[in-house]
Structure formats: structure tokens, C-alpha cells
PDB file of N, CA, C and O in Angstrom, chain B, residues numbered from 101:
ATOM      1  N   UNK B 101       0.851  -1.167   0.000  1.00  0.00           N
ATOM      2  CA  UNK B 101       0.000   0.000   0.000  1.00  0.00           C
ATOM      3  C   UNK B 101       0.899   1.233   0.000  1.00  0.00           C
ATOM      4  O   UNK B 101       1.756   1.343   0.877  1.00  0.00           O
ATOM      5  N   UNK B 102       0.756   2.103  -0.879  1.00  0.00           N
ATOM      6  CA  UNK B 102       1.175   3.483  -0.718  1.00  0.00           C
ATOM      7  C   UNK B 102       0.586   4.737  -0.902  1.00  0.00           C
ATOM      8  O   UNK B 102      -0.476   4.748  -1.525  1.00  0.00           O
ATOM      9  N   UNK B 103       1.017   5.738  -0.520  1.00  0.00           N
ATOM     10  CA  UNK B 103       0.141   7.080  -0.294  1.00  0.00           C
ATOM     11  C   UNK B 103       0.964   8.032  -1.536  1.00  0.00           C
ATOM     12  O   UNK B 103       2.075   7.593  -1.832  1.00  0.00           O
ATOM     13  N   UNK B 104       0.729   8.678  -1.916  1.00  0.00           N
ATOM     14  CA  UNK B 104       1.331   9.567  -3.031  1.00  0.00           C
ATOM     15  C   UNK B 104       0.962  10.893  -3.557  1.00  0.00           C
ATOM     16  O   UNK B 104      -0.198  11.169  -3.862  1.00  0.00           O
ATOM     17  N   UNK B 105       1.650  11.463  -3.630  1.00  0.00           N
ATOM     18  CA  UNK B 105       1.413  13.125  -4.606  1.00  0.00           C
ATOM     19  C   UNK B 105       1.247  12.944  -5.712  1.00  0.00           C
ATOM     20  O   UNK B 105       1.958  12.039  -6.151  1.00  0.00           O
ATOM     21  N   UNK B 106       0.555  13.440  -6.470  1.00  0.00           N
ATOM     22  CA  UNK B 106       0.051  13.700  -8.337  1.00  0.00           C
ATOM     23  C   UNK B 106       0.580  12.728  -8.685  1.00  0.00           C
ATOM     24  O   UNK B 106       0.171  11.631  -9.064  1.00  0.00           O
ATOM     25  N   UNK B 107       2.594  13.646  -8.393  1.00  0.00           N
ATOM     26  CA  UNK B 107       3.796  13.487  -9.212  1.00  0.00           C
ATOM     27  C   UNK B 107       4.296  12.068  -8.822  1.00  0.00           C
ATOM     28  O   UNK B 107       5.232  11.584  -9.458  1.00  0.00           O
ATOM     29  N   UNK B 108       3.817  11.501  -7.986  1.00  0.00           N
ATOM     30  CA  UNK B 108       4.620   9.786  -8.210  1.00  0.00           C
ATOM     31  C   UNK B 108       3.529   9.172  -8.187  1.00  0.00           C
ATOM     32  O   UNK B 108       3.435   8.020  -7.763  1.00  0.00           O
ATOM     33  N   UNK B 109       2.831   9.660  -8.510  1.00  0.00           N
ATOM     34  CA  UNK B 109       1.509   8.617  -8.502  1.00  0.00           C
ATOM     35  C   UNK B 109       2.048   7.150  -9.565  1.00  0.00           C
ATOM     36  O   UNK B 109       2.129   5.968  -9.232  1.00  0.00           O
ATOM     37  N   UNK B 110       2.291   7.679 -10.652  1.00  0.00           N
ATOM     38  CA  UNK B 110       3.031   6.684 -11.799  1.00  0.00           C
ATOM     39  C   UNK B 110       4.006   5.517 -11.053  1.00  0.00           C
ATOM     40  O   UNK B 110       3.924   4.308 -11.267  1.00  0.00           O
ATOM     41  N   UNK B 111       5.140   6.314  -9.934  1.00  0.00           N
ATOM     42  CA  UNK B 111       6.065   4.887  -9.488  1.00  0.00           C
ATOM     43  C   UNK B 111       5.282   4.256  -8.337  1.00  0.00           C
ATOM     44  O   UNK B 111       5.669   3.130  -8.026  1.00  0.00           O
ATOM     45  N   UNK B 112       4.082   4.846  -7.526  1.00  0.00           N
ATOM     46  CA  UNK B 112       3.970   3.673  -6.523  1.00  0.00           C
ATOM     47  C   UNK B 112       2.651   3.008  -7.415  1.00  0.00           C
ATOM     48  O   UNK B 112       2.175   2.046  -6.812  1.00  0.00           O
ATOM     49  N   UNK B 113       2.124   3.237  -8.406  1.00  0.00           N
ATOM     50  CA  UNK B 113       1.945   2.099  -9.500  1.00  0.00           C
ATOM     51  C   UNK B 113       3.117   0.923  -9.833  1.00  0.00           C
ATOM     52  O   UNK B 113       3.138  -0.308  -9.817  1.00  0.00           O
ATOM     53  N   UNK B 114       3.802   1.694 -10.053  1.00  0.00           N
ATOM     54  CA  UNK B 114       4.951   0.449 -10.761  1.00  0.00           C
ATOM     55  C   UNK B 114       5.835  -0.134  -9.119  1.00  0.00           C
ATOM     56  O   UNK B 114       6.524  -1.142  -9.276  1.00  0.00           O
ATOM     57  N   UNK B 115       5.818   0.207  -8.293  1.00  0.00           N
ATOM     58  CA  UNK B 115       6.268  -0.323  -7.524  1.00  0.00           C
ATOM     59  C   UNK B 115       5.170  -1.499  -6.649  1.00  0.00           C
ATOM     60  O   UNK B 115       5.465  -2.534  -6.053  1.00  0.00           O
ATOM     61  N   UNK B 116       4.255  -1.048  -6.801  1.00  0.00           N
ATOM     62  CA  UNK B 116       2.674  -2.239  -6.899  1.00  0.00           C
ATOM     63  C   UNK B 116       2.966  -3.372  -6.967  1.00  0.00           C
ATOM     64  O   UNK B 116       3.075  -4.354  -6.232  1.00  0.00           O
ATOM     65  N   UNK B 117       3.149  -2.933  -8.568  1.00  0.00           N
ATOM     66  CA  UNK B 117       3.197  -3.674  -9.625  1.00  0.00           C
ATOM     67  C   UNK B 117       4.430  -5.011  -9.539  1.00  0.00           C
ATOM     68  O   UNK B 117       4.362  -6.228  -9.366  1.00  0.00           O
ATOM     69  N   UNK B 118       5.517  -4.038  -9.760  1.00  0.00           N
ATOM     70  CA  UNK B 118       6.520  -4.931  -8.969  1.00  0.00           C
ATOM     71  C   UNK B 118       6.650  -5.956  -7.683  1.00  0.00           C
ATOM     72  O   UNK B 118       7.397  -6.934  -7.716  1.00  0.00           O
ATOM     73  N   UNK B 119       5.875  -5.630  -6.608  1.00  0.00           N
ATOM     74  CA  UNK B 119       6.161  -6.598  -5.646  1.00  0.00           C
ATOM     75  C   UNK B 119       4.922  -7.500  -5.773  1.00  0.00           C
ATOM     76  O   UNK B 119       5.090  -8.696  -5.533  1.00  0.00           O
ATOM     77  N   UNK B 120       3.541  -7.015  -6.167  1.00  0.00           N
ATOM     78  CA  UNK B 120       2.694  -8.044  -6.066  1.00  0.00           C
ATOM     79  C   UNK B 120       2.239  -8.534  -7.876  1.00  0.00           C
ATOM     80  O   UNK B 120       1.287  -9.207  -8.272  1.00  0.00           O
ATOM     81  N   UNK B 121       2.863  -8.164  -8.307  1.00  0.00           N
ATOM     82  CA  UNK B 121       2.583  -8.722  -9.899  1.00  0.00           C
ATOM     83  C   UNK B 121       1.117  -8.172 -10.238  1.00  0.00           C
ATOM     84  O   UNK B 121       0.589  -8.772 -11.175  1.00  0.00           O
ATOM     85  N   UNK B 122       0.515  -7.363  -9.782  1.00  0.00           N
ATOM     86  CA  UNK B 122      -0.930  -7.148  -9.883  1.00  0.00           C
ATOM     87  C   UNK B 122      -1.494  -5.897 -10.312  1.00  0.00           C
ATOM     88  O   UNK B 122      -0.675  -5.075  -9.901  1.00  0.00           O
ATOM     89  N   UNK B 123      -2.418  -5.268 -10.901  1.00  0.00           N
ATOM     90  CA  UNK B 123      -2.556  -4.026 -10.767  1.00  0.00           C
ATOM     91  C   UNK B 123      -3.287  -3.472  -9.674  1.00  0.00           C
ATOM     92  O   UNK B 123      -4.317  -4.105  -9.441  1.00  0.00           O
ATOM     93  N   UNK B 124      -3.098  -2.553  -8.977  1.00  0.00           N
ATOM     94  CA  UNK B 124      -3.579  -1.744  -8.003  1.00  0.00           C
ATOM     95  C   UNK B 124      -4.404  -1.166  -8.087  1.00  0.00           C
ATOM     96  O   UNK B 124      -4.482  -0.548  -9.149  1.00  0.00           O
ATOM     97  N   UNK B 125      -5.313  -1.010  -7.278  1.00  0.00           N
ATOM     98  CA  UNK B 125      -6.855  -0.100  -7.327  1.00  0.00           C
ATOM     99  C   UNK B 125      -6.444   1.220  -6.496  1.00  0.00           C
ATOM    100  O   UNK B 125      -6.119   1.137  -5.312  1.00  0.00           O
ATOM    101  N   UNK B 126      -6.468   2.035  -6.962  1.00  0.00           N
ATOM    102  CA  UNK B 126      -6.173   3.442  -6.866  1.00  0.00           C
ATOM    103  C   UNK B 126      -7.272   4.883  -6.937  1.00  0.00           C
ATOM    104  O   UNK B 126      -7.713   5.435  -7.945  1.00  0.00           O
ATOM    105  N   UNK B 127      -7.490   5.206  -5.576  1.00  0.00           N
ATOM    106  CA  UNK B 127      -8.299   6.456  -4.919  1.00  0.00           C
ATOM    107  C   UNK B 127      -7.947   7.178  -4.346  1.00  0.00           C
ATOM    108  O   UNK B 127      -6.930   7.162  -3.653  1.00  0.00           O
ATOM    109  N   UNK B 128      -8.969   8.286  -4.538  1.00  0.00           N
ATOM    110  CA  UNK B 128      -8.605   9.640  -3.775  1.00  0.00           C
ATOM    111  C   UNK B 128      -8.536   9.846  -2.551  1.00  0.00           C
ATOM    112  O   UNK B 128      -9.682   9.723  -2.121  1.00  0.00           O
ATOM    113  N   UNK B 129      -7.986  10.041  -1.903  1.00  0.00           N
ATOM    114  CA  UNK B 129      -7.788  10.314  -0.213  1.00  0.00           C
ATOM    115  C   UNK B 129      -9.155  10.928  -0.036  1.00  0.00           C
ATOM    116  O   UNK B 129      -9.977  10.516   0.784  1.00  0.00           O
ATOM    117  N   UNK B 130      -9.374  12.105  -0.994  1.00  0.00           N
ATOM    118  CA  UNK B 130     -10.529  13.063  -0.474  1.00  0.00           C
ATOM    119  C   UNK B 130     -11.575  12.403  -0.718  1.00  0.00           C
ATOM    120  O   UNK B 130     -12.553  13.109  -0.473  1.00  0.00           O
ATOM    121  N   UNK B 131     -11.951  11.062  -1.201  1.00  0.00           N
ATOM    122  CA  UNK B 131     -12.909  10.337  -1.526  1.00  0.00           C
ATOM    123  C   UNK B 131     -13.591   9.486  -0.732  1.00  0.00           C
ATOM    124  O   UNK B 131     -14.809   9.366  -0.598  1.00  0.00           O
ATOM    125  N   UNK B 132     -12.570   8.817  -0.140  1.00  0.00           N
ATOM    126  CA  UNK B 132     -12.350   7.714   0.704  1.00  0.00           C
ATOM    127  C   UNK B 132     -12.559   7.874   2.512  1.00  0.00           C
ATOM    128  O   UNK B 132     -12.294   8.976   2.993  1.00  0.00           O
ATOM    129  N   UNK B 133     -12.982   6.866   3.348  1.00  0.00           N
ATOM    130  CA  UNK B 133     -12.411   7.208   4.249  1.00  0.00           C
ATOM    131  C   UNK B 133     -12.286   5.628   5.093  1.00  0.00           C
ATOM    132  O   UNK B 133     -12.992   4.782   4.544  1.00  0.00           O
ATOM    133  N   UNK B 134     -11.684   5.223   6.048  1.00  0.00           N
ATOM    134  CA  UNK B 134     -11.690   4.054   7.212  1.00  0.00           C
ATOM    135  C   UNK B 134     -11.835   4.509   8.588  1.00  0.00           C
ATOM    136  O   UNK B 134     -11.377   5.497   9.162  1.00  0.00           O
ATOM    137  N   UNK B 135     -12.550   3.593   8.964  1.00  0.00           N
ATOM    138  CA  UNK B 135     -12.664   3.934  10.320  1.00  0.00           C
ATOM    139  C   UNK B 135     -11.395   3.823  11.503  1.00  0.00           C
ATOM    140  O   UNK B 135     -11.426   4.668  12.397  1.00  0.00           O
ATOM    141  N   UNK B 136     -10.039   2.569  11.525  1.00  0.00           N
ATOM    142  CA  UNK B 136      -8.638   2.724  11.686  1.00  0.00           C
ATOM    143  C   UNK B 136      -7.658   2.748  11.105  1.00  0.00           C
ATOM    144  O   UNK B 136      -6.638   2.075  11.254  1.00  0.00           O
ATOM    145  N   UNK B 137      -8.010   3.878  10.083  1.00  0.00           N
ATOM    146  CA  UNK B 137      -6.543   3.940   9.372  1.00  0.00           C
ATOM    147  C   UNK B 137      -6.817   5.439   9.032  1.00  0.00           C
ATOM    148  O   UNK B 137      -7.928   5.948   8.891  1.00  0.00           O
ATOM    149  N   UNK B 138      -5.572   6.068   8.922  1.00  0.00           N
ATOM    150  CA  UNK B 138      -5.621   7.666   8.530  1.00  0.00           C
ATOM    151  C   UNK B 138      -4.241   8.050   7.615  1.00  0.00           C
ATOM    152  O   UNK B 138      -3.119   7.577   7.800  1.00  0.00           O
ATOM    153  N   UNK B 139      -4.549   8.832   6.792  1.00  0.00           N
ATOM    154  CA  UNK B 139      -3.376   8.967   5.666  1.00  0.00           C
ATOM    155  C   UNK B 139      -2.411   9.705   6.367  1.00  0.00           C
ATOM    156  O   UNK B 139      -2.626  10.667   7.105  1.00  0.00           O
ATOM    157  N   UNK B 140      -1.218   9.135   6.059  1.00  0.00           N
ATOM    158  CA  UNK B 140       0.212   9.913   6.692  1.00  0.00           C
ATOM    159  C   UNK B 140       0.256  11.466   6.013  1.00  0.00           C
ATOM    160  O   UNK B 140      -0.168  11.862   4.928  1.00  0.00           O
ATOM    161  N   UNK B 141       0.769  11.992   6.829  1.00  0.00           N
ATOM    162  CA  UNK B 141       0.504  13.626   6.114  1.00  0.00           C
ATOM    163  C   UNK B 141       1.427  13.951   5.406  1.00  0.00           C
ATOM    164  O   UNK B 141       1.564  15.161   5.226  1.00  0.00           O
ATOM    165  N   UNK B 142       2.543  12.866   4.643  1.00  0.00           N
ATOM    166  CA  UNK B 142       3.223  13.033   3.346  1.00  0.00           C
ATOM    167  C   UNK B 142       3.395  11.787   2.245  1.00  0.00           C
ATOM    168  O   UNK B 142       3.371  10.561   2.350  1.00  0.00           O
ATOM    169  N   UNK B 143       3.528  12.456   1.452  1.00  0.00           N
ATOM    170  CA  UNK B 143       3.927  10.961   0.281  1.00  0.00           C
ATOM    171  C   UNK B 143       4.762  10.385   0.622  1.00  0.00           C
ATOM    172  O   UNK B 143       5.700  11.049   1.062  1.00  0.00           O
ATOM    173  N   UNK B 144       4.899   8.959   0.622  1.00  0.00           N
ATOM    174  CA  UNK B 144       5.708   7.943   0.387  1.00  0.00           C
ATOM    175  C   UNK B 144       7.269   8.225  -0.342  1.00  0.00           C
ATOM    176  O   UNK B 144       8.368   7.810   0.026  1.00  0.00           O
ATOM    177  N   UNK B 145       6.872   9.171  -1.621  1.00  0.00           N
ATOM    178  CA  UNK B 145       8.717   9.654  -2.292  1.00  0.00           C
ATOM    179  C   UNK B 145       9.144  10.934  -2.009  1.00  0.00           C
ATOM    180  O   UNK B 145      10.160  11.577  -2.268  1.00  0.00           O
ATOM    181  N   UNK B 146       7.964  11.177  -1.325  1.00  0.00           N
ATOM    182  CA  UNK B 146       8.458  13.066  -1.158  1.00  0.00           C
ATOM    183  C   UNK B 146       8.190  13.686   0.129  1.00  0.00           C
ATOM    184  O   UNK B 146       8.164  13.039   1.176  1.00  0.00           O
ATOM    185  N   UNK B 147       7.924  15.347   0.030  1.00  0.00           N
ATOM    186  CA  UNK B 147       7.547  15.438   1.697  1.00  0.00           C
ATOM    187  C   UNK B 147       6.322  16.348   1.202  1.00  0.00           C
ATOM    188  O   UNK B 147       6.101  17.365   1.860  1.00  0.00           O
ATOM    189  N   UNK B 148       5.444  16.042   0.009  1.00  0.00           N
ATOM    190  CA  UNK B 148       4.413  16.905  -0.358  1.00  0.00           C
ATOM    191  C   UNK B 148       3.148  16.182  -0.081  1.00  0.00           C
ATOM    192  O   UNK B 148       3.279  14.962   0.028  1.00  0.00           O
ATOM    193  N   UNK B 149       1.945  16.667   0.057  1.00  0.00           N
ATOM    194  CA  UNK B 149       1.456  16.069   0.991  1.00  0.00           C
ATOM    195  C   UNK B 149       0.117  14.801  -0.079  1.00  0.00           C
ATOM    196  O   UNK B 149      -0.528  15.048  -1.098  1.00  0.00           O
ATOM    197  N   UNK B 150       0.157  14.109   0.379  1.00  0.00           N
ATOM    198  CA  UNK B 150      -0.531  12.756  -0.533  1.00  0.00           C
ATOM    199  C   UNK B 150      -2.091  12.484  -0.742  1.00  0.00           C
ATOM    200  O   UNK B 150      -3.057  12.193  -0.036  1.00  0.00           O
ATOM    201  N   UNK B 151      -1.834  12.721  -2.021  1.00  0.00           N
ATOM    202  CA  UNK B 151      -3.252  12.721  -2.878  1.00  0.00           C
ATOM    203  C   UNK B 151      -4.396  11.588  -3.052  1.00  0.00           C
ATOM    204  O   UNK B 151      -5.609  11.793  -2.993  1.00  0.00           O
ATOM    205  N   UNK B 152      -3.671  10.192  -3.309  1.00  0.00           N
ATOM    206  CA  UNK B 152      -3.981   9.100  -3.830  1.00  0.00           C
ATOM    207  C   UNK B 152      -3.363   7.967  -2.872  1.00  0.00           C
ATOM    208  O   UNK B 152      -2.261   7.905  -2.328  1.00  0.00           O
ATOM    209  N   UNK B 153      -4.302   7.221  -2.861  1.00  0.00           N
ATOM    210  CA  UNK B 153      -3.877   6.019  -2.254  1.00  0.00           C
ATOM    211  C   UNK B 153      -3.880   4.664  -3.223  1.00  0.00           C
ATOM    212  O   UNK B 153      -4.676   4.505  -4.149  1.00  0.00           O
ATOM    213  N   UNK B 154      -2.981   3.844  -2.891  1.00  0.00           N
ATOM    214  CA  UNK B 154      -2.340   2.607  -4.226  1.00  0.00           C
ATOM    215  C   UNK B 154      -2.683   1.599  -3.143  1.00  0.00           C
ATOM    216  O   UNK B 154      -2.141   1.652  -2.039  1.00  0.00           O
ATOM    217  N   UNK B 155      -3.525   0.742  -3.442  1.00  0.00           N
ATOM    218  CA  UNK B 155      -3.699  -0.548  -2.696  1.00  0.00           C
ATOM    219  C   UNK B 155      -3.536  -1.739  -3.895  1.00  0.00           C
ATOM    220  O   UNK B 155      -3.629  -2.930  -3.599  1.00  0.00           O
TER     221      UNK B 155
END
């Protein structure tokens, strides 16, 4: 699972991709919500703050 800005949205696709051979279902933070889990307040490659979530 990863959290991401716009701009890497593309590698934590391919990094998905890479460890589970699969494609990833991919949503908007602002869309979404869980009752125990809460989005880290930066991306995964950067320190900007994360748009999309890669499951």
C-alpha cells in the first residue's frame, strides 16, 4: 500500500506492480475514508502532501 502526490503517482503504481505482480486499485484520499486507518501527512517519495492512495 502506498500514499502519493500527483507526481509519483506513476512509481507507486509500478512499484505495486513490482512486488505483487498485480494491478492496483487506486483512490482519492478526499474520496475515501476508514474507520482505523488515517493517511500519513506526506507521500511515500516526497515530503508533499498525498493525494492518492495505491492498494
Amino acid at each position: 500500500m502506498y500514499v502519493c502526490c500527483e507526481e509519483h503517482l506513476e512509481l507507486a503504481i509500478d512499484h505495486f506492480v513490482d512486488e505483487y505482480e498485480d494491478a492496483p486499485d487506486v483512490y482519492r484520499l478526499d474520496e475515501i475514508t476508514f474507520k482505523a486507518w488515517e493517511a500519513p501527512p506526506t507521500c511515500d517519495f516526497c515530503s508533499e502532501a498525498p493525494v492518492f492512495l495505491v492498494i
